[in-house]
C-alpha positions in Angstrom: -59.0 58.6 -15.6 -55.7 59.0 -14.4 -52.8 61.2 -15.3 -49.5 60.0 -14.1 -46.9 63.3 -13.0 -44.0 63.0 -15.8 -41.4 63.7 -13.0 -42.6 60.8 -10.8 -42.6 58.8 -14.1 -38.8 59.1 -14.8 -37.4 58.1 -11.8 -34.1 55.8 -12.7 -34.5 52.4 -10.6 -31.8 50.3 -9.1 -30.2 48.0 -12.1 -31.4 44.7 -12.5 -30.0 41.3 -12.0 -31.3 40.0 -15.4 -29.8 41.9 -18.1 -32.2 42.1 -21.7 -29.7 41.6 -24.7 -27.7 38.8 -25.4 -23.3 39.3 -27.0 -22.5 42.4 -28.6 -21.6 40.6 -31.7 -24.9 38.5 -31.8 -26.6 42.1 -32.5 -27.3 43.5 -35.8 -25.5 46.2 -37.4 -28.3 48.0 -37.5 -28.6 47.7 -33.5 -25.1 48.4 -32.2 -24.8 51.8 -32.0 -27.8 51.9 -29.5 -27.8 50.4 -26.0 -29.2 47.1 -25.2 -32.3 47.5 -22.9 -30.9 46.8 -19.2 -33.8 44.7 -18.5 -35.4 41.0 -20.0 -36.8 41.0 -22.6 -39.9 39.0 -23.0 -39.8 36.2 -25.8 -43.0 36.1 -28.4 -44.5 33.1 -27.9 -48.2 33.9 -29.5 -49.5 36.3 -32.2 -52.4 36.6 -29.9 -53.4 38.0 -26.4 -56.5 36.3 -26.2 -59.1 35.1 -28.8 -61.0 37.6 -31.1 -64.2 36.8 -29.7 -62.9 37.0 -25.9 -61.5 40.8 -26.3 -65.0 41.4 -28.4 -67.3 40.6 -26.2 -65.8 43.5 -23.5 -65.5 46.0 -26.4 -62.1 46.0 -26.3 -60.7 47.2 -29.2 -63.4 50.2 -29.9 -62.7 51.2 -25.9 -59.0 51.5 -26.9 -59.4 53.4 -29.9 -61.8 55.8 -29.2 -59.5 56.4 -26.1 -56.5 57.0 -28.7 -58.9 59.6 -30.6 -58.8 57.3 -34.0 -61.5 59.2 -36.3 -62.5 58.2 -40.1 -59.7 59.4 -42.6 -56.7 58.9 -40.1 -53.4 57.2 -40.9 -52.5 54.3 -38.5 -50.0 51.7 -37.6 -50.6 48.4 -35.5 -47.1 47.1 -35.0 -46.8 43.9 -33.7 -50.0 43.2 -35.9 -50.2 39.2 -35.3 -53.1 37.6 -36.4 -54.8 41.1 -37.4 -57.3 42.1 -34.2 -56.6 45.4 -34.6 -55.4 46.0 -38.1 -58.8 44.7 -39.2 -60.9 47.0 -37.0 -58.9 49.7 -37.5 -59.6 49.8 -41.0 -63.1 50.3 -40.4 -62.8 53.0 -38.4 -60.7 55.0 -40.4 -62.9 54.0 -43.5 -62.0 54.3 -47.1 -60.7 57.9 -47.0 -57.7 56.6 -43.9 -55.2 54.0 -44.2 -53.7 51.1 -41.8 -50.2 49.7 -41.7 -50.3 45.9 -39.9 -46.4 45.7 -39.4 -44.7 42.3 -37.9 -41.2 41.1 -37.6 -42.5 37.3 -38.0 -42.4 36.4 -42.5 -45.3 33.8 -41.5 -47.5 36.2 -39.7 -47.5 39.3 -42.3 -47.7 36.1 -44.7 -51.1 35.5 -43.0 -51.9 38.8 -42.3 -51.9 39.6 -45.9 -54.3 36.4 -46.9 -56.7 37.7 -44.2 -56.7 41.3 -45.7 -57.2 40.1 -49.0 -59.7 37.6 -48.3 -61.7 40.2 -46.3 -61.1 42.7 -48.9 -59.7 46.1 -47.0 -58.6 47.9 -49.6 -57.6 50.8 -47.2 -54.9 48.3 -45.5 -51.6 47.4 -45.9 -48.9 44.9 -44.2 -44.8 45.1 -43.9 -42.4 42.9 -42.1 -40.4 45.3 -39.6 -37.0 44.4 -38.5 -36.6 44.1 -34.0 -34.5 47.3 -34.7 -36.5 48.9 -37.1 -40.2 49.0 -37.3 -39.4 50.4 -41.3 -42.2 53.1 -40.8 -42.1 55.6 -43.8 -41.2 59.2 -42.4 -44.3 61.8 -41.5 -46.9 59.5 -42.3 -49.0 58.4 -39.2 -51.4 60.3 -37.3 -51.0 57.4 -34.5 -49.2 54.5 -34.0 -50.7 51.4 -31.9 -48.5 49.1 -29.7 -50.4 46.6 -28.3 -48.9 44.1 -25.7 -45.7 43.5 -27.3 -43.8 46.6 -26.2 -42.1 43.8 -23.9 -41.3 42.0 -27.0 -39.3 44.6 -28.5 -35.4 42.9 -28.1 -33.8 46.7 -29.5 -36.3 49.0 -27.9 -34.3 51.8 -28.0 -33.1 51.0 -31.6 -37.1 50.5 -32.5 -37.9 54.0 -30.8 -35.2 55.6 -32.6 -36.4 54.1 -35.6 -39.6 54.5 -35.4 -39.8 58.2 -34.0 -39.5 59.8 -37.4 -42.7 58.1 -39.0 -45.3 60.2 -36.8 -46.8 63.5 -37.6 -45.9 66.5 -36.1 -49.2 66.6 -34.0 -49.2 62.5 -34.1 -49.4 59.9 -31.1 -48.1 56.5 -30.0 -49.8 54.6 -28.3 -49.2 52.0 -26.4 -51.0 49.1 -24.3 -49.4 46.5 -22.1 -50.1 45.2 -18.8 -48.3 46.2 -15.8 -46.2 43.3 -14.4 -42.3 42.8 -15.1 -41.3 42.4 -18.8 -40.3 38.8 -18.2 -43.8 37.8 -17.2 -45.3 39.7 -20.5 -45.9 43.2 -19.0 -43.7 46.7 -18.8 -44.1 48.4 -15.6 -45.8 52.0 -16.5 -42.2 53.7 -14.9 -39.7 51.6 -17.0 -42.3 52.4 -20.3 -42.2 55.9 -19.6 -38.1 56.2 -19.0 -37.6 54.5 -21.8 -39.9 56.4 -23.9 -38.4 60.1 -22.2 -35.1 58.7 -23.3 -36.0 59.0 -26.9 -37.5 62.2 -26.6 -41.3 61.0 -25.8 -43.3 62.3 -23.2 -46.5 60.8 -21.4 -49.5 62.7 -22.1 -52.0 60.3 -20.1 -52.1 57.0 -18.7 -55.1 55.0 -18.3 -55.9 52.3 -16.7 -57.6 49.5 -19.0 -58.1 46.5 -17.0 -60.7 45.3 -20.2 -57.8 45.2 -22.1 -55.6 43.5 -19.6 -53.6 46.5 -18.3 -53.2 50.2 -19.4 -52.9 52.8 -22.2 -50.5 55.4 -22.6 -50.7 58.3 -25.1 -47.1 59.4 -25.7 -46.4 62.7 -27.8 -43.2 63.3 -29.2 -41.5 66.4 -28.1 -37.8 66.3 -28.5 -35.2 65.7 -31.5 -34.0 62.0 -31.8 -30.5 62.2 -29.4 -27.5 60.7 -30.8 -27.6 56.9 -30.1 -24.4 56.9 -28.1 -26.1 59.6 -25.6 -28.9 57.1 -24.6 -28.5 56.0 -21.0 -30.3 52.9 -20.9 -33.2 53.0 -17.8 -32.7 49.9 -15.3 -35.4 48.1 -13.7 -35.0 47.8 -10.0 -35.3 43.9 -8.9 -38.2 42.1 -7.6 
């Protein structure tokens, strides 16, 4: 295990040549009074990271949440649920008495998603479509929320934090899984995750590496008050 120093963490980098947002006006409402991340942001071109059976057969998704302390009667969000890998074995491991929220921005996936709950009958889960600005997380309701390679994904990630911030517990945790590599080649480097994360009032409380699950983990715990969206300082990437 290794715990990453939060001061060595936050370290601003040089700015970077590719910018991530597009025009001002091309944003939603919703998203303008935040900053646009100052880096690329990765397009979604799968709802999967690799096939069920694939991330099965090295245990990945009970390494990851026993990691994330997920117990029988939690509360959980998977955003960026896709196809349902985690939403579905989530469920059983917070059992009839928890409940999971599979939350996508894509109408055909949580279309999907839903016919796969249903058919599978998990009564303990449900499914939303989430906005890029706005995960729509009701307030004080999870005990953790689960990020799982897509946090490079996010086109309004200080929008999304903002957002999303409110929906956790007072003792609850993000988490978040990615692979470390620049956010144009489907990764988030663990200093630009944890900037932007300490920007919105997150701190890191242990990063792991989790090469079965193609990267890391991060446990983030919120600690501070939202700040007002025209105070966020956007963290730049230095370039390659």
């Amino acid at each position: 295990m290794i715990r990453v120093a939060l001061a060595g963490a936050l370290v601003l980098l040089a700015a970077c040549d590719q910018l991530g947002g597009g025009n001002q006006t091309q944003r939603s409402a919703a998203a303008r009074p935040f900053p646009q991340a100052d880096r690329p942001v990765a397009p979604i071109v799968s709802t999967r990271w690799s096939s069920e059976e694939a991330r099965d057969r090295v245990n990945e998704a009970e390494d990851i949440m026993d990691r994330a302390g997920i117990r029988p009667g939690m509360t959980v969000a998977d955003i960026g649920a896709g196809e349902g890998y985690y939403t579905v074995r989530l469920a059983k491991r917070v059992g009839a008495e928890g409940r999971v929220l599979g939350e996508d921005i894509t109408p055909e996936v949580i279309e999907a998603l839903s016919h796969r709950i249903t058919r599978e009958k998990m009564d303990n889960v449900s499914v939303k479509l989430g906005a890029p600005e706005d995960p729509r997380l009701p307030p004080n309701s999870f005990d953790r929320i689960l990020m799982v390679h897509m946090y490079h994904e996010i086109a309004e990630p200080y929008a999304f934090l903002w957002h999303l911030s409110p929906a956790l517990k007072k003792d609850g945790e993000l988490i978040v899984v990615d692979a470390d590599r620049p956010t144009d080649q489907h990764g988030t480097p663990p200093r630009l995750l944890m900037c932007e994360m300490a920007a919105m009032g997150f701190r890191m409380q242990e990063l792991v590496p989790k090469p079965t699950a193609g990267g890391y983990l991060v446990r983030f715990r919120r600690i501070t008050a939202r700040p007002d969206p025209a105070s966020i300082v956007p963290c730049a990437m230095k370039a390659e």
